[in-house]
C-alpha positions as CSV (number, residue, x, y, z in Angstrom):
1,X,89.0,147.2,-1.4
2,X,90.2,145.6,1.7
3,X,94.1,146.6,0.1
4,X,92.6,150.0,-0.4
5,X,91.9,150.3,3.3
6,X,94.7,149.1,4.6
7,X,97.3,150.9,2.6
8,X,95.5,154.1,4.0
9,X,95.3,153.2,7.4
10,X,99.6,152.5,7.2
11,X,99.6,155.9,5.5
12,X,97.9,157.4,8.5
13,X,99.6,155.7,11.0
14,X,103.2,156.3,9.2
15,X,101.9,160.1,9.9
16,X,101.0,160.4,12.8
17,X,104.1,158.8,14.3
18,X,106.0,161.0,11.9
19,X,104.5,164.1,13.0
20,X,104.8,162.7,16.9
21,X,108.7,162.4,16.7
22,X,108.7,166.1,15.1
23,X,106.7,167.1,18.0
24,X,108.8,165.7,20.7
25,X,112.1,167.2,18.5
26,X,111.1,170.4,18.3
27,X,110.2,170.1,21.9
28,X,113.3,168.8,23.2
29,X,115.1,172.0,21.4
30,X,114.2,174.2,24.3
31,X,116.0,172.8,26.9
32,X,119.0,172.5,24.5
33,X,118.6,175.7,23.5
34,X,118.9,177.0,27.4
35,X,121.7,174.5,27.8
36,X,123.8,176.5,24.5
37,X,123.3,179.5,25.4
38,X,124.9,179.1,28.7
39,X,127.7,178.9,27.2
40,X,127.5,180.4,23.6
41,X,126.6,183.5,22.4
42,X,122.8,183.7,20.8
43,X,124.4,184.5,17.2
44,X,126.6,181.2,17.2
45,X,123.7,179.2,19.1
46,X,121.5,179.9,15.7
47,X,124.3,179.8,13.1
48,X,125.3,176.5,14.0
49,X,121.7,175.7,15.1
50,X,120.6,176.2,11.4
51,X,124.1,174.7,9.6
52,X,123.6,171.2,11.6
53,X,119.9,171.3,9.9
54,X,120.6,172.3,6.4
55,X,123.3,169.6,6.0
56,X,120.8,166.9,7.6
57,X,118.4,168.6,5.4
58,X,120.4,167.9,2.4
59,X,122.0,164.6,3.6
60,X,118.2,163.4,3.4
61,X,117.5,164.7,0.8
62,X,120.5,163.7,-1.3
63,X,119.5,159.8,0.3
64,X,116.2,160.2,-0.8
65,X,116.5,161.3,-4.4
66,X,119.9,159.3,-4.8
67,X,121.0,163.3,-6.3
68,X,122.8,166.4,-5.1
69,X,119.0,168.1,-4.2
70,X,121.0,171.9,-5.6
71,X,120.6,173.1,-9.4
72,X,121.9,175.9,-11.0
73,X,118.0,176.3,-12.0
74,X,116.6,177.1,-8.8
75,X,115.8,180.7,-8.2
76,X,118.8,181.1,-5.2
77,X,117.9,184.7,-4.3
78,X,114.7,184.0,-3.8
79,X,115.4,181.1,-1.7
80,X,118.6,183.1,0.2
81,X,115.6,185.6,1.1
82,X,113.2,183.4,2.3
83,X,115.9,181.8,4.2
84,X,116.9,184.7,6.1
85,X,114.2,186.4,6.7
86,X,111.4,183.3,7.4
87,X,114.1,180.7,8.9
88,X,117.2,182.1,10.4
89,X,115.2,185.3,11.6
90,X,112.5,183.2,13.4
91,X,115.3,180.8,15.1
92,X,117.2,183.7,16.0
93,X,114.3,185.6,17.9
94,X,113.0,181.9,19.3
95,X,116.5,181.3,20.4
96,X,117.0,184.9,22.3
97,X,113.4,184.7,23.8
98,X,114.5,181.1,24.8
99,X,117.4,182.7,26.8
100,X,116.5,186.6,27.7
101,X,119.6,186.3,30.3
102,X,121.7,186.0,26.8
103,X,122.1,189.5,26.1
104,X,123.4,190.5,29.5
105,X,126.7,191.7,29.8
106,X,128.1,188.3,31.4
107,X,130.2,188.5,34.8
């Protein structure tokens, strides 16, 4: 019982201190974000913004599962879709409300 206890509370704790360093990443992306784009273009900010995550994405993942994480199996157009539209859609609109002065013509 006491085991029982204790393996949840480490569970708990390994969570919240997860979900506190996503917290403070995400966080810290703003500034970086304003920092990019005063010197990059919002396109290239996201593009590269979203290939540096997909290859940590898949370095961790490929670390994890001691595996290439990509089958031939997986429904790809699907997940090209969802990728576009609900991940590199999102960042691009977070990225250019992150930075209005982006879109001005610069000087």
């Amino acid at each position: 019982m006491v085991d029982t206890v204790s393996s949840a509370r480490r569970e708990t704790l390994l969570a919240n201190g997860a979900l506190a360093i996503m917290v403070v990443l995400w966080g810290s992306s703003f500034p970086v974000i304003d920092a990019l784009v005063q010197t990059w273009d919002v396109l290239s900010a996201t593009v590269s913004r979203q290939i540096v995550a997909a290859t940590m994405l898949l370095g961790l993942i490929a670390i994890r599962e001691r595996r290439f994480p990509l089958r031939r199996s997986q429904p790809w157009r699907k997940l090209f879709i969802l990728g576009t539209f609900g991940l590199a859609l999102s960042s691009a609109l977070m990225t250019t409300a992150s930075a209005p002065a982006a879109w001005s013509p610069r000087r």
